[in-house]
PDB file of the backbone (N, CA, C, O) and the ligand in Angstrom, with CONECT records:
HET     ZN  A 101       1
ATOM      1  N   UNK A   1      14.654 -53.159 -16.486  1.00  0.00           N
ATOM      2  CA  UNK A   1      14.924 -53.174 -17.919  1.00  0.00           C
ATOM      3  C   UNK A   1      16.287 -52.537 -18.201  1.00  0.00           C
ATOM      4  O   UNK A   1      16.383 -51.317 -18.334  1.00  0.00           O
ATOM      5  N   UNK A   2      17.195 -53.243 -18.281  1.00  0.00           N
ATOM      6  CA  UNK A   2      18.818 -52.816 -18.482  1.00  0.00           C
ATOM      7  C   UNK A   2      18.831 -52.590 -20.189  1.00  0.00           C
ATOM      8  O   UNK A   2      18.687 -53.404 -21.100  1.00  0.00           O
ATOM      9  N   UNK A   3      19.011 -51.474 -20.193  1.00  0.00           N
ATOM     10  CA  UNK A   3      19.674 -51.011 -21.748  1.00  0.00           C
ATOM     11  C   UNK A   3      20.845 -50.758 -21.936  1.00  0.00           C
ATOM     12  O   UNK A   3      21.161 -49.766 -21.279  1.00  0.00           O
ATOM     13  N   UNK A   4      21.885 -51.274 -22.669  1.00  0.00           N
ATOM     14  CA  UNK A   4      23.362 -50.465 -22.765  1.00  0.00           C
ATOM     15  C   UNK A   4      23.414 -49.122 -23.774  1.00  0.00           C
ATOM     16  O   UNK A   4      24.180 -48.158 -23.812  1.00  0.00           O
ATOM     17  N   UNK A   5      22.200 -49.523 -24.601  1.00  0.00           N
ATOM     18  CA  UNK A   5      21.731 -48.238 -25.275  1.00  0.00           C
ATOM     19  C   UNK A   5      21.033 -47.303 -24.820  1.00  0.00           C
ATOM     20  O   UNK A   5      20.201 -47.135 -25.712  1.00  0.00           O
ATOM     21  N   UNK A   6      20.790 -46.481 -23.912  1.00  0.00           N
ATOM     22  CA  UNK A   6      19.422 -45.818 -23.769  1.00  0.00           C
ATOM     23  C   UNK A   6      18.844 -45.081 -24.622  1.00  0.00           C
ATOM     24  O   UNK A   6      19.593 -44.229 -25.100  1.00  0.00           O
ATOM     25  N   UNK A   7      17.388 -45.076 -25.150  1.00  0.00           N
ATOM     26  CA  UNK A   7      16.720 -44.197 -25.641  1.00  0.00           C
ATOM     27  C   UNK A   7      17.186 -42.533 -25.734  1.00  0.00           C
ATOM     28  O   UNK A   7      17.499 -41.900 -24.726  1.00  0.00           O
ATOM     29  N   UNK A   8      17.178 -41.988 -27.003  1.00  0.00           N
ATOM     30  CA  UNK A   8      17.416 -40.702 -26.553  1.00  0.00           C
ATOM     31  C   UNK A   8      19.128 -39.902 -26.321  1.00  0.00           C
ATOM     32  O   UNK A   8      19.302 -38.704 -26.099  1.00  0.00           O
ATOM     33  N   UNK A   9      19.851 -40.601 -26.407  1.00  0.00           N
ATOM     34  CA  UNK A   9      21.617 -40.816 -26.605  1.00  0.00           C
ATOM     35  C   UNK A   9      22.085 -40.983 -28.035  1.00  0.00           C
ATOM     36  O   UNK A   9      22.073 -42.109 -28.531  1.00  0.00           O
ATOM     37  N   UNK A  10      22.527 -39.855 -28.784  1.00  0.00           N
ATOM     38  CA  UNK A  10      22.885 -40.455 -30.052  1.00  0.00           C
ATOM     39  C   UNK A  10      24.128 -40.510 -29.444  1.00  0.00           C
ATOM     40  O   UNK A  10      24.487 -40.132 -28.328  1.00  0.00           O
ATOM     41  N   UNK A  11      25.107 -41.370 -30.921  1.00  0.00           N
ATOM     42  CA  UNK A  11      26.227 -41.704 -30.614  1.00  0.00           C
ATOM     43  C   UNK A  11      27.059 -40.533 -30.864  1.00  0.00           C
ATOM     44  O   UNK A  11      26.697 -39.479 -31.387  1.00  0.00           O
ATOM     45  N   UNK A  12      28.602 -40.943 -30.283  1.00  0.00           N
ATOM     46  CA  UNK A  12      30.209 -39.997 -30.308  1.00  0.00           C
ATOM     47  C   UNK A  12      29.761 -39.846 -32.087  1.00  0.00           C
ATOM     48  O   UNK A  12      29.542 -40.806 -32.825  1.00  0.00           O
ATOM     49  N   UNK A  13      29.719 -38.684 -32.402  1.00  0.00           N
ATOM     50  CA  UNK A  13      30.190 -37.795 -33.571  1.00  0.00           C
ATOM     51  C   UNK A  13      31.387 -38.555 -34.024  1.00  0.00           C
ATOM     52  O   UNK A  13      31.221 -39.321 -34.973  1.00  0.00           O
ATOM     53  N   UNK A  14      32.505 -38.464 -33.517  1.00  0.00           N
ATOM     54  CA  UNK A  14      33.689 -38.798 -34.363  1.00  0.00           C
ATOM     55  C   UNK A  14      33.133 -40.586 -34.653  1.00  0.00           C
ATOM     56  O   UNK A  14      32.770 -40.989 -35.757  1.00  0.00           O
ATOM     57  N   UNK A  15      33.174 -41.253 -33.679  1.00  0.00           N
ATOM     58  CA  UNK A  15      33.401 -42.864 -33.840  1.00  0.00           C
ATOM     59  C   UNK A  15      32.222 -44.213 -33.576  1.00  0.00           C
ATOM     60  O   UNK A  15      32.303 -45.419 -33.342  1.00  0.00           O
ATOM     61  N   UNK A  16      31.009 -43.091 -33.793  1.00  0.00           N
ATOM     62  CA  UNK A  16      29.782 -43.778 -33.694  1.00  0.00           C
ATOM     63  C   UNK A  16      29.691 -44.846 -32.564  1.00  0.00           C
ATOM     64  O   UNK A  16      29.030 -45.850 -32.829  1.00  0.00           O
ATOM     65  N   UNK A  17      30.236 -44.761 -31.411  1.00  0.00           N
ATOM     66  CA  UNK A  17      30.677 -45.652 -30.783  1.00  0.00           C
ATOM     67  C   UNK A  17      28.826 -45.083 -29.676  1.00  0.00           C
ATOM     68  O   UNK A  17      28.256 -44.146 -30.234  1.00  0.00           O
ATOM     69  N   UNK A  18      28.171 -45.547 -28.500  1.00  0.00           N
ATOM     70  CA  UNK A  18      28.062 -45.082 -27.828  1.00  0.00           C
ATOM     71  C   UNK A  18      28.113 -44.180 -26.921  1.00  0.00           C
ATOM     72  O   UNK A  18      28.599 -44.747 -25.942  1.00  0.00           O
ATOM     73  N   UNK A  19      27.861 -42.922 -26.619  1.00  0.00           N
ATOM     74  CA  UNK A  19      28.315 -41.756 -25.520  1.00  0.00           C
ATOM     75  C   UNK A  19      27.786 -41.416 -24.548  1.00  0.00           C
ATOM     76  O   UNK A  19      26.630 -41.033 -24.725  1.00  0.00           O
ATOM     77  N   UNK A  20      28.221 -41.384 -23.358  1.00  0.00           N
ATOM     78  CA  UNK A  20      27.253 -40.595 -22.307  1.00  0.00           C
ATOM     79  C   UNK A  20      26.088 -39.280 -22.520  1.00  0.00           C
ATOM     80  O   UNK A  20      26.051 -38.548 -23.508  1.00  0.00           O
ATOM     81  N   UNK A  21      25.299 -39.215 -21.493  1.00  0.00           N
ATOM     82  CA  UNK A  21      24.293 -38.167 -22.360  1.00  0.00           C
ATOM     83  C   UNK A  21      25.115 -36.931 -21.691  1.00  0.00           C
ATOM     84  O   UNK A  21      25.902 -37.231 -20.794  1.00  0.00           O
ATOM     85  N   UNK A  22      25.026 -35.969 -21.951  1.00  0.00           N
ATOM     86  CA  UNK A  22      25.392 -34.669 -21.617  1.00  0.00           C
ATOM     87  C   UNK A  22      27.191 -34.434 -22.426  1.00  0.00           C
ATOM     88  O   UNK A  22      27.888 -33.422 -22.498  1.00  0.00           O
ATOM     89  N   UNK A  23      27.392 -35.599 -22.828  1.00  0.00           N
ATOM     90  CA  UNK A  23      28.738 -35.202 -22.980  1.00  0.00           C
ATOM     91  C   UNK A  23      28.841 -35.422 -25.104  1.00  0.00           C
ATOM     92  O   UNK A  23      28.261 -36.169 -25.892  1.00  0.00           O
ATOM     93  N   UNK A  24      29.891 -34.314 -25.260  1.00  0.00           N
ATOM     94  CA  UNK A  24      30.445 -34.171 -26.882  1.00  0.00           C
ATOM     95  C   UNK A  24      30.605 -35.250 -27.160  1.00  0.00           C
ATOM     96  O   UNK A  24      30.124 -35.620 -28.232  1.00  0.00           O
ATOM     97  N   UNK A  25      31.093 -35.891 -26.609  1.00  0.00           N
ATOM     98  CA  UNK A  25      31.966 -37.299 -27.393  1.00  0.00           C
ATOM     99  C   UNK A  25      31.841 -38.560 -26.101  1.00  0.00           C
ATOM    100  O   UNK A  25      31.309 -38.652 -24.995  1.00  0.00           O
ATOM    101  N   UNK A  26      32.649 -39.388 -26.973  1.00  0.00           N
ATOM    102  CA  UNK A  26      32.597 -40.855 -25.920  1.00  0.00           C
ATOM    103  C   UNK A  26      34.112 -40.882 -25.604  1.00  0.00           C
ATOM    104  O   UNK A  26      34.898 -40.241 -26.302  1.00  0.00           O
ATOM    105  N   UNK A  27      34.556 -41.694 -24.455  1.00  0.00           N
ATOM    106  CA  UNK A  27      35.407 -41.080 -23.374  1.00  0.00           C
ATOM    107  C   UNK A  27      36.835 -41.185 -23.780  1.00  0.00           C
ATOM    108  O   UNK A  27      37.871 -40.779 -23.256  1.00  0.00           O
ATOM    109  N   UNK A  28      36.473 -42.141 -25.347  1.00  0.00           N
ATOM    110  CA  UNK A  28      37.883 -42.530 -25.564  1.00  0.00           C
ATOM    111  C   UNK A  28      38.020 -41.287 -26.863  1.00  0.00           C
ATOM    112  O   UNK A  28      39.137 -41.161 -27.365  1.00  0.00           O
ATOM    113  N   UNK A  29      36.878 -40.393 -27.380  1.00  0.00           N
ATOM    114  CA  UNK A  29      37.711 -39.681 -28.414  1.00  0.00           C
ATOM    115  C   UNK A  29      37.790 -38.396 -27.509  1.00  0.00           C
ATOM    116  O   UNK A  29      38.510 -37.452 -27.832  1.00  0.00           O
ATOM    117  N   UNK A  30      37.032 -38.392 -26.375  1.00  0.00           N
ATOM    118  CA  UNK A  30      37.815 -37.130 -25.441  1.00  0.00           C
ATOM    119  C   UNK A  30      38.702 -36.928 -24.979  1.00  0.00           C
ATOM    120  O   UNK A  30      39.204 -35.804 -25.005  1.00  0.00           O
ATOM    121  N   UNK A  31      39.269 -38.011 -24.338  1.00  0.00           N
ATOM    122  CA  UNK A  31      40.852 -38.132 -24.278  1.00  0.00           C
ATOM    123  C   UNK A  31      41.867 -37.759 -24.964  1.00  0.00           C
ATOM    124  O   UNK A  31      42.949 -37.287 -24.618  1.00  0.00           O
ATOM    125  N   UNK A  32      41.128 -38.184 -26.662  1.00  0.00           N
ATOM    126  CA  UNK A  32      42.417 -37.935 -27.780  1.00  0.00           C
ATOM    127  C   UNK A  32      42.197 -36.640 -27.948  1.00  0.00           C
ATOM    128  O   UNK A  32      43.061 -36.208 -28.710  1.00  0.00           O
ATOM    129  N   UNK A  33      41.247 -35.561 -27.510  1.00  0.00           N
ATOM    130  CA  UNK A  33      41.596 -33.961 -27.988  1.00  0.00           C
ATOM    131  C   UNK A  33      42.352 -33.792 -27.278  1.00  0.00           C
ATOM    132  O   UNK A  33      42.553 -34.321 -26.185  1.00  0.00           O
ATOM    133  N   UNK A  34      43.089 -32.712 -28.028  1.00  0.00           N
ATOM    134  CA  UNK A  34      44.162 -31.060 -27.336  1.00  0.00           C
ATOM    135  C   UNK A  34      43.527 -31.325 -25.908  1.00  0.00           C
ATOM    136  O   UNK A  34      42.380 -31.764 -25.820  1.00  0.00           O
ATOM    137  N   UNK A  35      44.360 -31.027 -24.705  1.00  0.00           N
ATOM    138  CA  UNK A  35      43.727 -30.231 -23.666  1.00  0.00           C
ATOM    139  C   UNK A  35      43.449 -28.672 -24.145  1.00  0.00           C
ATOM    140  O   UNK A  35      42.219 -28.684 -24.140  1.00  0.00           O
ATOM    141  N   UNK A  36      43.592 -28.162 -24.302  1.00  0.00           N
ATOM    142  CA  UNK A  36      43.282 -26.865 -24.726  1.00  0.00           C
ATOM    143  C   UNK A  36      41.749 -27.068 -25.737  1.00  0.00           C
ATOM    144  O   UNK A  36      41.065 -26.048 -25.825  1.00  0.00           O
ATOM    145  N   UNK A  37      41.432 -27.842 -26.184  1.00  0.00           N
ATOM    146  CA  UNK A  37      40.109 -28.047 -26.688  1.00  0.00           C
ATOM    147  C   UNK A  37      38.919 -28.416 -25.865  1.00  0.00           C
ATOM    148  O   UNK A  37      37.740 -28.065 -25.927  1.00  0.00           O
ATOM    149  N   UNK A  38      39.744 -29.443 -24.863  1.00  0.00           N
ATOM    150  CA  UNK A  38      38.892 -29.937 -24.035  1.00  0.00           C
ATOM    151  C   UNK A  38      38.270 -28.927 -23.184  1.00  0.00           C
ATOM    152  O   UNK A  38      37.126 -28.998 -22.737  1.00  0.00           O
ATOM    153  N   UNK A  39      39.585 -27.442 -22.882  1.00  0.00           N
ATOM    154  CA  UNK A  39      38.858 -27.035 -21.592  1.00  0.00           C
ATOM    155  C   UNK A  39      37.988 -26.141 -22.499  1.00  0.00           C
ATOM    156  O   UNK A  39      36.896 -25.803 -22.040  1.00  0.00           O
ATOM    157  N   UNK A  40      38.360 -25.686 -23.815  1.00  0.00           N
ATOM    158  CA  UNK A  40      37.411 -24.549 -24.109  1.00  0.00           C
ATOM    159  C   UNK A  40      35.937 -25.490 -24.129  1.00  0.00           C
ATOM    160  O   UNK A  40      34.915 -25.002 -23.647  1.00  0.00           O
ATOM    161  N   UNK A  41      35.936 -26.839 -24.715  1.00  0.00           N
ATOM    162  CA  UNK A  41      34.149 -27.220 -24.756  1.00  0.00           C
ATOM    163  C   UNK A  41      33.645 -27.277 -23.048  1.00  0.00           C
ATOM    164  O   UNK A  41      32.416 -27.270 -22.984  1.00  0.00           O
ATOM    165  N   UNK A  42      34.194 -27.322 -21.926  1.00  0.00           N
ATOM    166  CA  UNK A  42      33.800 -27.360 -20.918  1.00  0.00           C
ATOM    167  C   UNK A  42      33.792 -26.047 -19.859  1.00  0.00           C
ATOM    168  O   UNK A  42      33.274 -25.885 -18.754  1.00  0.00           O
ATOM    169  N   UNK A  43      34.624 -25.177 -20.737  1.00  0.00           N
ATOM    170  CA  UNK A  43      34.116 -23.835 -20.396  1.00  0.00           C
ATOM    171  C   UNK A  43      32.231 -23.511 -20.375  1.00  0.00           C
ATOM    172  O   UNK A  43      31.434 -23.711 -21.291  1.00  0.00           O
ATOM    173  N   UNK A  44      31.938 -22.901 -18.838  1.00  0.00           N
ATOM    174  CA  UNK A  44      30.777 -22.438 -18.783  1.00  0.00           C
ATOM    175  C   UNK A  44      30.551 -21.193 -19.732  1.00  0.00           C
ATOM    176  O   UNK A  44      31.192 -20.244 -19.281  1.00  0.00           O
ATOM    177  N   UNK A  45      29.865 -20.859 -20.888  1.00  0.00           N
ATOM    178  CA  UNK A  45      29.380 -19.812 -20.619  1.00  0.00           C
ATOM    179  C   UNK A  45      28.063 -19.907 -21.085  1.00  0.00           C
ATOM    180  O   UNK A  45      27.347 -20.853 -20.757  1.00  0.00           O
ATOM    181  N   UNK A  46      27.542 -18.676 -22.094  1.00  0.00           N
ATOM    182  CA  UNK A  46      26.057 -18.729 -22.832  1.00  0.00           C
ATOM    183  C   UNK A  46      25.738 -19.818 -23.154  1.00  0.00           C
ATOM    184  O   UNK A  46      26.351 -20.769 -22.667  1.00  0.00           O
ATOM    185  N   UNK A  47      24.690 -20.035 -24.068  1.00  0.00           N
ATOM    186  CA  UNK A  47      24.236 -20.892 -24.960  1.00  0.00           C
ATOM    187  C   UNK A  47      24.577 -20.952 -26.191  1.00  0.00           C
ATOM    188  O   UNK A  47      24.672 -21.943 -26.914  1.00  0.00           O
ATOM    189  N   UNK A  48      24.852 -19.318 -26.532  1.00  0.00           N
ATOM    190  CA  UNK A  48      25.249 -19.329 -28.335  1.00  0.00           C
ATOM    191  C   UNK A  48      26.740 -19.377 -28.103  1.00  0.00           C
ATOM    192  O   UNK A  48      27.167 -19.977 -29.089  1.00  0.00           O
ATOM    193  N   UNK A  49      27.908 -19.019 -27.212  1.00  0.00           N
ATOM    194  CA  UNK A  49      28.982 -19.805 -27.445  1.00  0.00           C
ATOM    195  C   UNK A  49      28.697 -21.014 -27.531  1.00  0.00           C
ATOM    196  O   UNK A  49      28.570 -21.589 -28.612  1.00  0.00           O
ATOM    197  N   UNK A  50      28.509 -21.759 -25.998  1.00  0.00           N
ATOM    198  CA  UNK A  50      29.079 -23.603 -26.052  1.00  0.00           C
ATOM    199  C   UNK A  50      28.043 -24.006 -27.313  1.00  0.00           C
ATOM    200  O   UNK A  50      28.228 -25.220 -27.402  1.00  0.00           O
ATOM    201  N   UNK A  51      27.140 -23.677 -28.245  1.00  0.00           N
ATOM    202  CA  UNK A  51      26.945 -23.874 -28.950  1.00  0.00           C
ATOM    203  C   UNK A  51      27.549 -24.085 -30.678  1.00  0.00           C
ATOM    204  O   UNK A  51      27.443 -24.879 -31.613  1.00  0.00           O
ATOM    205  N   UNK A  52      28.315 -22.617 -30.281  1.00  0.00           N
ATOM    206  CA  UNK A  52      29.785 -22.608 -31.478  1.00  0.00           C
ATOM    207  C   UNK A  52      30.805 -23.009 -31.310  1.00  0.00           C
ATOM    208  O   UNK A  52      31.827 -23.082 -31.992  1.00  0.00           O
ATOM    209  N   UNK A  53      30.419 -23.399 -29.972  1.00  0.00           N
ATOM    210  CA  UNK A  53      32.089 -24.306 -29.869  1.00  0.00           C
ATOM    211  C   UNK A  53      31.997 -25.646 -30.388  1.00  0.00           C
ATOM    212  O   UNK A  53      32.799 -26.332 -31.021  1.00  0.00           O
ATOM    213  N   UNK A  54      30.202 -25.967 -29.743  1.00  0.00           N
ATOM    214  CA  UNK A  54      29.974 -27.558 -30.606  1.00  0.00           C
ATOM    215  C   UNK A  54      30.180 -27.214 -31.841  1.00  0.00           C
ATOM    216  O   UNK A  54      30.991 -27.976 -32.367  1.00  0.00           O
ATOM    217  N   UNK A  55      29.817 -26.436 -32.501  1.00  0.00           N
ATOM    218  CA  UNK A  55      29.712 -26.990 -34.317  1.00  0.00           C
ATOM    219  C   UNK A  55      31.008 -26.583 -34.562  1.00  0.00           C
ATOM    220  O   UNK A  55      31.465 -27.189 -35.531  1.00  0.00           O
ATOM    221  N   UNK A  56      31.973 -25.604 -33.949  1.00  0.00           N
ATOM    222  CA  UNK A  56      33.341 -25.984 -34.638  1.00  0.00           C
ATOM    223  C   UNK A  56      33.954 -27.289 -34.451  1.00  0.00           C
ATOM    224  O   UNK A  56      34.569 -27.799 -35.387  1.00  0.00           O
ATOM    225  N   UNK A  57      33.823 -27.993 -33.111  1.00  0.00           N
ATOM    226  CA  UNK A  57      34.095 -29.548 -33.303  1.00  0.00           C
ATOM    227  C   UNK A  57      33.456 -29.742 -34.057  1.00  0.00           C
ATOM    228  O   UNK A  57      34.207 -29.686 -35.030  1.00  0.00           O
ATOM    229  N   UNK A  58      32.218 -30.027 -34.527  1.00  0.00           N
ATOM    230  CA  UNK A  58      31.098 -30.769 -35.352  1.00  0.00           C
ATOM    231  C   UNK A  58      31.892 -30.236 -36.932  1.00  0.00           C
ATOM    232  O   UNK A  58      31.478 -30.840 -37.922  1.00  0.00           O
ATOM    233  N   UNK A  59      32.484 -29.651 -37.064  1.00  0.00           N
ATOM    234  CA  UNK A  59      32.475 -28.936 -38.541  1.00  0.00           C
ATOM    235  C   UNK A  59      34.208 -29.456 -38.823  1.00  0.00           C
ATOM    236  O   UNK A  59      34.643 -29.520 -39.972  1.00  0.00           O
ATOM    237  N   UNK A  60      35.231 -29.861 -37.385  1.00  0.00           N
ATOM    238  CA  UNK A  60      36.109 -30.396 -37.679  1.00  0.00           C
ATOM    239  C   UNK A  60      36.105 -31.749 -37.914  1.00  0.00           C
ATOM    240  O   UNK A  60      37.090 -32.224 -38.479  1.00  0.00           O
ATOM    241  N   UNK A  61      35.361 -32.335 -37.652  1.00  0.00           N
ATOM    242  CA  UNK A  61      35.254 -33.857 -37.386  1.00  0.00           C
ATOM    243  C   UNK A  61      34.436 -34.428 -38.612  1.00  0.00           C
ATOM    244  O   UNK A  61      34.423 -35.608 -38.965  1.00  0.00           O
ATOM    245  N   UNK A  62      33.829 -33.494 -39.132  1.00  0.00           N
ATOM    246  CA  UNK A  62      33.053 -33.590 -40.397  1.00  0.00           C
ATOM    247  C   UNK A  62      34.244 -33.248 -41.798  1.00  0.00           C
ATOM    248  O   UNK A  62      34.159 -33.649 -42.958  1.00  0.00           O
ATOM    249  N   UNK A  63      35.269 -32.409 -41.191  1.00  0.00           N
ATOM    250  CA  UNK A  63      36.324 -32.251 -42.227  1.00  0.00           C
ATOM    251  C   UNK A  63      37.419 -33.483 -42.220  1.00  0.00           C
ATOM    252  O   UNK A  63      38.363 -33.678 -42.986  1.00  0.00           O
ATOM    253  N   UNK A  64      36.951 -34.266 -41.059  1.00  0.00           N
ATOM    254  CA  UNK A  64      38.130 -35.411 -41.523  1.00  0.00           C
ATOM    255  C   UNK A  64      39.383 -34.995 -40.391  1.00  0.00           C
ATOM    256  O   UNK A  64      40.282 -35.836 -40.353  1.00  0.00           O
ATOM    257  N   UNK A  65      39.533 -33.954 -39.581  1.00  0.00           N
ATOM    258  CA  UNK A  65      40.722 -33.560 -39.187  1.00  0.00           C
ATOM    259  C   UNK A  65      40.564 -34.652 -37.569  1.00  0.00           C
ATOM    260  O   UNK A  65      39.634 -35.037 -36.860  1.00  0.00           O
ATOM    261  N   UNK A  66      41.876 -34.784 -37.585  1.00  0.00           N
ATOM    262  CA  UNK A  66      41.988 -35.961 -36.590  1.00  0.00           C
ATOM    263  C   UNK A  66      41.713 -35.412 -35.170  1.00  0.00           C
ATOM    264  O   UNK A  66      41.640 -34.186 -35.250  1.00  0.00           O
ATOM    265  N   UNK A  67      41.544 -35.815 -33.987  1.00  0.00           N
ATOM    266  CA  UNK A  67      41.062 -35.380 -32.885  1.00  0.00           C
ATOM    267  C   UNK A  67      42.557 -35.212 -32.170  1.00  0.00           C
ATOM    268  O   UNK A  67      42.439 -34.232 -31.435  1.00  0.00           O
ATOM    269  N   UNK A  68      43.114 -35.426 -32.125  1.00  0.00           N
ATOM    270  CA  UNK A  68      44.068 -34.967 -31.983  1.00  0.00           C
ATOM    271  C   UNK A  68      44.790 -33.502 -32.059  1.00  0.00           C
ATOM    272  O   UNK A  68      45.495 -32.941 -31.220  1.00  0.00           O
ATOM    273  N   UNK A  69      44.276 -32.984 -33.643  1.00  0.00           N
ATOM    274  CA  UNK A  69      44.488 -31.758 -34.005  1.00  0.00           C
ATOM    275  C   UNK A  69      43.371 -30.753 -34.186  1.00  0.00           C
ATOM    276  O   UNK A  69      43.375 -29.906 -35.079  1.00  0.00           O
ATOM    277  N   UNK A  70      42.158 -30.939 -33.040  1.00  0.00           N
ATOM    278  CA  UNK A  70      41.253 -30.132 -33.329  1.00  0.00           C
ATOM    279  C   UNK A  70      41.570 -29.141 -31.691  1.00  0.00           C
ATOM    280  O   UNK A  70      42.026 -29.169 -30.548  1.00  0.00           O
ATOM    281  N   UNK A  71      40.782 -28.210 -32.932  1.00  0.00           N
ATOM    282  CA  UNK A  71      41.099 -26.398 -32.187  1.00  0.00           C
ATOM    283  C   UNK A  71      39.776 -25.885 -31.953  1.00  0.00           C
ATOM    284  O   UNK A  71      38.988 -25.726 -32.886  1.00  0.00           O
ATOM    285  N   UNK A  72      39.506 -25.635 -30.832  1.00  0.00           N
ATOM    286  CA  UNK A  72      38.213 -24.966 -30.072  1.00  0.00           C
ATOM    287  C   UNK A  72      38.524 -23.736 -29.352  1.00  0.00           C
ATOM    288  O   UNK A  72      39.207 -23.762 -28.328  1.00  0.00           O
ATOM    289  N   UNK A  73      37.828 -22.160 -30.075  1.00  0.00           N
ATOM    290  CA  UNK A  73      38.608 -20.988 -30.195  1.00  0.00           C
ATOM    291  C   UNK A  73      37.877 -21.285 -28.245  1.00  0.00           C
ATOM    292  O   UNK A  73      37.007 -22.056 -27.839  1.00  0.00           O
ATOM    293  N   UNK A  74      38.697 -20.324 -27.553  1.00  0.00           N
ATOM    294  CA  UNK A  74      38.649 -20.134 -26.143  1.00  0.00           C
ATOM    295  C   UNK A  74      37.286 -18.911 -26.222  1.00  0.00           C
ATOM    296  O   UNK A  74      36.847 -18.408 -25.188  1.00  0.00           O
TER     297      UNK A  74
HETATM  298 ZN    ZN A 101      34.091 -41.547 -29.999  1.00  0.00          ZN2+
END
């Protein structure tokens, strides 16, 4: 049973497009962040950081600010 959707995967936040599971975004609006954004969301640490790191993306992307110019504190 081939799905291109799988169950259980919501879509990229920014572009409603499809996304891998485990990952923020889909591969083409990860690309367009800062490196410096990228490494802070893939920084290991707790749960309640990489958690505030999601909703400051989640809270930029909800403000409209382009992916390009989003800032994820280290
Ligand atoms: Zn996307």
């Amino acid at each position: 049973m081939a799905t291109s959707r799988p169950a259980g995967t919501s879509p990229c936040p920014s572009c409603r497009q499809p996304r891998a599971a485990g990952k923020y975004l889909c591969g083409d609006c990860w690309s367009a962040l800062p490196g410096p954004a990228r490494t802070a969301l893939n920084r290991r640490g707790n749960r309640a950081t990489a958690l505030h790191r999601l909703q400051e993306l989640h809270r930029q992307l909800a403000a409209g600010v382009p992916l390009t110019r989003i800032e994820i504190s280290p």
